[in-house]
N, C-alpha and C positions, 0 to 999 in steps of 0.2 A: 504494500500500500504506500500511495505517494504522502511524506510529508510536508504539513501545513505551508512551510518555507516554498515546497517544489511549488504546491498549488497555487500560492499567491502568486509565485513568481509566473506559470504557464497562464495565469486568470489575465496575467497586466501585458505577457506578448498577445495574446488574443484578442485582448478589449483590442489592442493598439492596430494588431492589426486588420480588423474588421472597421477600426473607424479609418484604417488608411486603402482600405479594398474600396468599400461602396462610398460611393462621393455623395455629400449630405444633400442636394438636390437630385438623387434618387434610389434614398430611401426611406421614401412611400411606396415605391414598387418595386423593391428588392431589398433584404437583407440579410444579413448573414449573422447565424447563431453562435453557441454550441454550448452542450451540456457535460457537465463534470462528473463520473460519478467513480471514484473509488480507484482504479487503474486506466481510466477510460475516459477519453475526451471524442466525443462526434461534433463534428463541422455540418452546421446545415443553413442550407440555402432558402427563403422562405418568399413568395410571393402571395401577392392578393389574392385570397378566393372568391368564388362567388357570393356566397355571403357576405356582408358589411362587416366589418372590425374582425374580419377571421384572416389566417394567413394559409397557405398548404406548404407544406415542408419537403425538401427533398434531400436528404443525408448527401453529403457529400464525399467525408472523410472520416473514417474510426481511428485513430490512436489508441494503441495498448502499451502500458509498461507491464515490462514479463522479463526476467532474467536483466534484469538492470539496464535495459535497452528496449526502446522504443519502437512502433513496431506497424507499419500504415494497412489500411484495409480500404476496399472499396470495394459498393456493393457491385453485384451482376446482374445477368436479364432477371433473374429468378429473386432479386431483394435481396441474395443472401451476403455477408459478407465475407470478403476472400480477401488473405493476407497478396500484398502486391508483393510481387519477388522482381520487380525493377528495382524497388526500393528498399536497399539494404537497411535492418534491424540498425539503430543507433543510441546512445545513450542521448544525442542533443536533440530536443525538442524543435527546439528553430531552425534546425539544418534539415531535419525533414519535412517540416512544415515549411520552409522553403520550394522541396523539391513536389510538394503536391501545388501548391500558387504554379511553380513553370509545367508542372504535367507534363512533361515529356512522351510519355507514353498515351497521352488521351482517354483516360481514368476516370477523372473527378470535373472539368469542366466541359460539361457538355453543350 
């Protein structure tokens, strides 16, 4: 389990860079999340639904920490999620949160 130190610190590159992805005149029609729970951070992309004040989500990116290194996933046609083997296991959080932003392989932005 990640400590309290890792978490603040992963919570303040994220805020950072979710306000440095979507530029403040537009989002109202896009924004970028993501949820923390326990070894696990998902990245997710959210626009406006049909409904008023509702949004629809669409996961982007899984992070796992597991054996001291970090570890990316994306999901498939089938929603399920699958470790990426482009993307080598890392102990740095931002290094590969870096290499899912450039997608090299055409993964996570579609």
């Amino acid at each position: 389990m990640l400590d309290s130190f890792t978490i603040r610190r992963i919570q303040s590159v994220m805020n950072g860079y979710i306000h440095e992805k979507v530029p403040a005149p537009l989002r109202t029609m896009v924004k970028l999340t993501y949820e923390m729970n326990d070894n696990e951070l998902i990245l997710t992309e959210e626009r406006p639904a049909e409904q008023p004040y509702q949004w629809d989500k669409m996961h982007i990116a899984r992070f796992y920490w597991e054996e001291n290194r970090w570890k990316v996933y994306a999901k498939d046609e089938h929603s399920s999620w699958n470790v990426v083997d482009v993307i080598e296991p890392c102990p740095d959080f931002e290094d590969l949160l870096e290499q899912v932003e450039r997608d090299d392989a055409g993964l996570f932005w579609r």
